[in-house]
C-alpha positions in Angstrom: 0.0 0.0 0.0 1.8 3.2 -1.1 -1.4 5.4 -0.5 -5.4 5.7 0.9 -6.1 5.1 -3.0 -4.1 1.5 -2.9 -5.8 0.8 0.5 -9.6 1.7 -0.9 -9.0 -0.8 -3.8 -7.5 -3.3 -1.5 -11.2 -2.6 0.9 -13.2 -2.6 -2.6 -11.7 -6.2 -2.9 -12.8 -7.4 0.3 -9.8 -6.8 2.4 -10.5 -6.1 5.9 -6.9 -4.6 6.9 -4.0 -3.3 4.8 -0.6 -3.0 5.7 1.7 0.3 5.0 5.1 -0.9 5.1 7.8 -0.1 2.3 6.5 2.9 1.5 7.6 3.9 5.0 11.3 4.1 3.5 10.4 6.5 1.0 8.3 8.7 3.3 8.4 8.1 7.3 4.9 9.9 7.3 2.9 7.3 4.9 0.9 6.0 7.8 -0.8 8.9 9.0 -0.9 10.1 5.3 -2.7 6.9 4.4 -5.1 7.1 7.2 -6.0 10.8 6.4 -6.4 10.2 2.6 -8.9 7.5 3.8 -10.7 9.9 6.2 -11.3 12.3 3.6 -12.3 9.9 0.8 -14.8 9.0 3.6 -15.9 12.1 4.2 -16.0 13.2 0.6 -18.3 10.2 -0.3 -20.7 10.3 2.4 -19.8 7.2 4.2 -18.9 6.5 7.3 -16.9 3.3 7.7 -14.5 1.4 5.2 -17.0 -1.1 5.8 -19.2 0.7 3.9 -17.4 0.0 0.9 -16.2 -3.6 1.7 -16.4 -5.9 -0.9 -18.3 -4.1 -3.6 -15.9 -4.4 -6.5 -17.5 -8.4 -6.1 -20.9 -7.2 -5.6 -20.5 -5.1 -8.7 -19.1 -7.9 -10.8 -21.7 -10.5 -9.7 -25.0 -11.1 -11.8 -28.3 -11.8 -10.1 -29.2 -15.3 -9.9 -31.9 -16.3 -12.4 -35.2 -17.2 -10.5 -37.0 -20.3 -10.5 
């Protein structure tokens, strides 16, 4: 995860944690800028939980079951 935009599609997929670590090399401040990119997307979108969003890329990529 380099950023909150790596971390939403990771929490689109289904994941229910992510893990900042390399990108800490680069930038000691990734964390905190991870967790405030999320907060805003958040915000931005109306929701108010990554669980919100949890697993829709699947739900979006599923058809409906035929009836009967």
């Amino acid at each position: 995860i380099r950023d909150h935009r790596d971390a939403i599609e990771f929490v689109l997929a289904g994941a229910t944690a992510v893990q900042v670590g390399t990108a800490t090399f680069s930038d000691p401040k990734a964390i905190p800028k991870v967790i405030d990119g999320l907060r805003s997307y958040l915000w931005e979108h109306g929701l108010s939980s990554l669980a919100d969003i949890r697993g829709k890329l699947h739900e979006a990529q599923v058809e409906a079951p035929a009836e009967g």
